[in-house]
C-alpha positions in Angstrom: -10.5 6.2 -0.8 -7.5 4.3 1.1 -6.5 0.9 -0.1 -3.4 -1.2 1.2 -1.0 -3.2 -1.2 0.8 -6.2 0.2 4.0 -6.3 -2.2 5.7 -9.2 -2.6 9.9 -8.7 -4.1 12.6 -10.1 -5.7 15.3 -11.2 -3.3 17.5 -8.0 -1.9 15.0 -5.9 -3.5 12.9 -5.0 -0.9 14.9 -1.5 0.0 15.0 -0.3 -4.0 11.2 -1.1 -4.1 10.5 0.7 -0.6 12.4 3.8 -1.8 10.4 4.1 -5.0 7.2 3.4 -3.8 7.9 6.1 -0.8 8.5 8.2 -4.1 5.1 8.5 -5.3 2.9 10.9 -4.0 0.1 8.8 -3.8 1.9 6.2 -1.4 1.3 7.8 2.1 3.0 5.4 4.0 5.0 1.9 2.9 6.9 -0.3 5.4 8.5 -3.6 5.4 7.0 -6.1 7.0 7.8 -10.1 7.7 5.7 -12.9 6.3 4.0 -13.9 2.8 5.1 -10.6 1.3 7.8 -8.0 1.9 5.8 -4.5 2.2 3.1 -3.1 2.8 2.1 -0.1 1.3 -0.9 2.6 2.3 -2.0 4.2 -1.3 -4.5 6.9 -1.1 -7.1 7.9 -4.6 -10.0 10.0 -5.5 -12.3 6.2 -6.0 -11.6 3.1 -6.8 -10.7 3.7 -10.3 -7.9 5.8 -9.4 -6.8 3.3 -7.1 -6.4 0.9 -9.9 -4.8 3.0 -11.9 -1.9 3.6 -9.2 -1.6 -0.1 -8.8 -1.7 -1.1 -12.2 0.0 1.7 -14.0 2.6 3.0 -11.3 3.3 0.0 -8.7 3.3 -2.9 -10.7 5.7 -1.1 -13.0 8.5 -0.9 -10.3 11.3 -3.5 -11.1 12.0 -6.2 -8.5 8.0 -6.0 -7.6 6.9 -9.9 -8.3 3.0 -10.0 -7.0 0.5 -7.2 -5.4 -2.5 -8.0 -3.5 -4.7 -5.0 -3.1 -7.2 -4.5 0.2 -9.5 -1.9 -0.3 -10.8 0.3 2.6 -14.7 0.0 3.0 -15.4 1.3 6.6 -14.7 4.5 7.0 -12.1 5.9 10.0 -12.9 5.3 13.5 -11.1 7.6 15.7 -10.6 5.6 19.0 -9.5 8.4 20.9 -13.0 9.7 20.7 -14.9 6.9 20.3 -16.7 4.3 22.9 -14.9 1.5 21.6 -11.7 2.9 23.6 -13.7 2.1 26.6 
């Protein structure tokens, strides 16, 4: 299951957080981004429990973190190359 956490951080923290998040082996991908929150972080788990337990227990944890919001994935992937919708 694939879920992505919009991170929101303390001011100036935004590299520190970045660095540990790319740190944890369920965090495939992370990247700073502009707007309502600082990064955005792709976090991969066996279900949705897992999941959870990645935010709650690992993310959150990391000082200068401030707020999460967590998107689940629900469809699964389309590859485009392959698909009609690249039509």
């Amino acid at each position: 299951m694939k879920a992505y956490v919009l991170i929101k951080t303390a001011g100036g923290k935004e590299d520190e957080v970045l660095r540990r998040l790319l740190s944890l082996s369920t965090v495939e991908e992370a990247h700073k981004v502009f707007g309502q929150y600082d990064i955005v972080a792709e976090v991969r788990g066996r279900d949705m429990e897992t999941i959870v337990e990645i935010v709650t227990a690992r993310i959150r944890k990391i000082d200068g973190l401030l707020d999460t919001h967590t998107l689940l994935v629900v469809d699964p992937e389309i590859d485009m190359a392959s698909s009609s919708l690249a039509s």
